[in-house]
NUGU-530214 format. One record per residue (C-alpha): x, y, z; residue in one letter. Coordinates in steps of 0.1 Angstrom, whole numbers, padded with zeros to 4 digits, always signed. Each point is the difference from the previous one (the first is absolute). Layout:
BEGIN
XYZa ...
END
This chain:
BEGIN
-0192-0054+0771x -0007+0018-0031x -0014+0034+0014x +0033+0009+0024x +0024-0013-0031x -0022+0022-0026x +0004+0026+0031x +0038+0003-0005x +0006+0000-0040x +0000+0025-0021x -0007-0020-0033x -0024-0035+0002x +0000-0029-0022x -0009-0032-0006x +0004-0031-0019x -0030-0022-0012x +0005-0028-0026x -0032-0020-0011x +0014-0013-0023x +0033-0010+0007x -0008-0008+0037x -0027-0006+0008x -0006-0026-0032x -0030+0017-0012x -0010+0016-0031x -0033+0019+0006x +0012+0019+0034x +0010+0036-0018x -0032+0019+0020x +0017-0011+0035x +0030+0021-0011x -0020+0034-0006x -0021-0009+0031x +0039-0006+0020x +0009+0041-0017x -0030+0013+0016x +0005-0013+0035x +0038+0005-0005x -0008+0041-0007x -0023+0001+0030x +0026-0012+0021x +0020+0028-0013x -0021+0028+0007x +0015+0023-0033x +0035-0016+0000x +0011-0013-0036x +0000-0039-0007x +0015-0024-0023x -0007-0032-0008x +0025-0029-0016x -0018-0022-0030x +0004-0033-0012x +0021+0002-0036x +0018-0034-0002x -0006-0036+0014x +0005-0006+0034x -0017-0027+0018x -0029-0016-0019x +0003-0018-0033x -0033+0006-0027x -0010+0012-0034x -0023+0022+0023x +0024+0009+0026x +0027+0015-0019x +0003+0042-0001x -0007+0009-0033x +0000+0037-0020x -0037-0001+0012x -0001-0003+0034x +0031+0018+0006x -0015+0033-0020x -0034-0006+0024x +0022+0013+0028x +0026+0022-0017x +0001+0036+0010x -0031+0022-0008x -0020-0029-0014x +0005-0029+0027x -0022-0015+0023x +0013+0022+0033x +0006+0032-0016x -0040-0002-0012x -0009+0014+0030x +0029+0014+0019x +0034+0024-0002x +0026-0034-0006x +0035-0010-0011x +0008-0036-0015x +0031-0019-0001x +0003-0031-0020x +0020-0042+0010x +0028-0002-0028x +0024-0028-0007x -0012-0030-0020x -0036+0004-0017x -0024-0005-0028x -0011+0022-0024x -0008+0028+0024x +0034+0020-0003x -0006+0005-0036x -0029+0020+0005x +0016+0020+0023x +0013+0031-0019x -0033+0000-0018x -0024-0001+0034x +0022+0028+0012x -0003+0019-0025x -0036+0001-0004x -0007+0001+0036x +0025+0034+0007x -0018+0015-0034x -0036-0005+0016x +0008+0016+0033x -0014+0037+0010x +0026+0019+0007x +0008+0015+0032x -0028-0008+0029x -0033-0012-0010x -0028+0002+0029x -0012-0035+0005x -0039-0002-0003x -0022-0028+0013x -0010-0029-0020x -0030-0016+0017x +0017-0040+0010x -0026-0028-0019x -0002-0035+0002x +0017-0001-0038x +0034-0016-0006x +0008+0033-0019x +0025+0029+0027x -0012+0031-0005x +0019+0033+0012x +0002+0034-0016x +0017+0033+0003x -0006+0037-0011x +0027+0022-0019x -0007+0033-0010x -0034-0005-0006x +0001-0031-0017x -0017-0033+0021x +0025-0035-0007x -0017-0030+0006x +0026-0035+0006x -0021-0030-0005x +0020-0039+0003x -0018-0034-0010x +0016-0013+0033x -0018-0038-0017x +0013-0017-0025x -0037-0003-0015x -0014+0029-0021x -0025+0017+0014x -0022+0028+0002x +0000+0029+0029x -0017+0032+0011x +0022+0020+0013x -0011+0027+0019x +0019+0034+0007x -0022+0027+0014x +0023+0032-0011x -0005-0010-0041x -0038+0012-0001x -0013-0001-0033x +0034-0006-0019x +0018-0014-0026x +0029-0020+0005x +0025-0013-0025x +0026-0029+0008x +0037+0015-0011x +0009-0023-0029x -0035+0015-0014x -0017-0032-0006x -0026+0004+0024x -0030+0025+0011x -0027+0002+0022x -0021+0023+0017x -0003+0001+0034x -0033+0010+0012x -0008+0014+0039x +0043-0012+0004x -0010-0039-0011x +0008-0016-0032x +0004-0038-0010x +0028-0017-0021x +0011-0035-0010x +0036-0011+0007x +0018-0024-0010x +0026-0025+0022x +0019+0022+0021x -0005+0030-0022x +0008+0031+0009x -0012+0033-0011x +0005+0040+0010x -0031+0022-0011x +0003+0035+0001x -0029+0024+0004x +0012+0032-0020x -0006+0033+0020x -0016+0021-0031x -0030-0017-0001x -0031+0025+0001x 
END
């Protein structure tokens, strides 16, 4: 049924709460794999997505929204976005601690956008619990990565338009070089970072 309703809407969206319905705390990766089918049913139209920012259904130290998980999918840094052109809205009423981080997650997230239209660029898939996407402004190459684990880990994330590249995350605490558009980082639980590849680089 979902092709002829995607057919007739001008806007698609979705809702998709791991943790608050389906009871599980380690399911963030289904929700960027859900974005990606959910843009290739739209065929170019704009989505949004709703996100899990207060207690719903399940009961657990684990299970509760916290600032964490709801900045791992807040615009320009969360899970769908990584890879895709997307809108979030947020649950409110009753809730934990989430609502007082907010102002603050909005605020960085709308400061670390590109402006305008950045061309999405491929980010070769792995078999890493880390979402990769990345975009291109005027020159300069971003690069999303999101721990979608709640286990620090290690990835390689691969990005064939960064060449031979440096890339530095935006609160400046982190660089690496990218060499032939790979480079590996460590992340920690749910952790998100934005590199950016500066364009004057000879």
């Amino acid at each position: 049924m979902y092709p002829a309703l995607a057919a007739s809407a001008d806007v698609l969206g979705f809702d998709l709460y791991p943790l608050q319905n389906w009871c599980r705390f380690d399911s963030f990766g289904d929700v960027f794999d859900s974005q990606l089918d959910l843009v290739a049913l739209g065929r170019g139209r704009p989505t949004f997505q709703w996100i899990e920012a207060r207690r719903m259904d399940c009961f657990g130290d684990q299970l509760d929204p916290t600032p964490q998980t709801v900045r791992a999918r807040k615009p320009g840094s969360r899970l769908p976005e990584a890879h895709t052109r997307s809108a979030t809205s947020r649950t409110t009423g009753a809730s934990t601690s989430a609502p007082r981080s907010r102002a603050r997650t909005t605020r960085s997230s709308r400061s670390s956008r590109p402006s305008s239209s950045p061309r999405l660029l491929r980010a070769l898939p792995s078999e890493s619990v880390v979402k990769v996407g990345a975009r291109e402004h005027n020159g300069a190459v971003y690069v999303i990565a999101v721990n979608a684990s709640r286990n620090a880990t290690a990835s390689q994330i691969n990005v064939p338009a960064l060449g031979d590249r440096v890339l530095q995350t935006l609160d400046g605490m982190h660089t690496v070089t990218a060499r032939s558009g790979s480079f590996t980082d460590s992340f920690a639980p749910l952790e998100v970072r934005i590199y950016v590849a500066s364009p004057f680089q000879g």
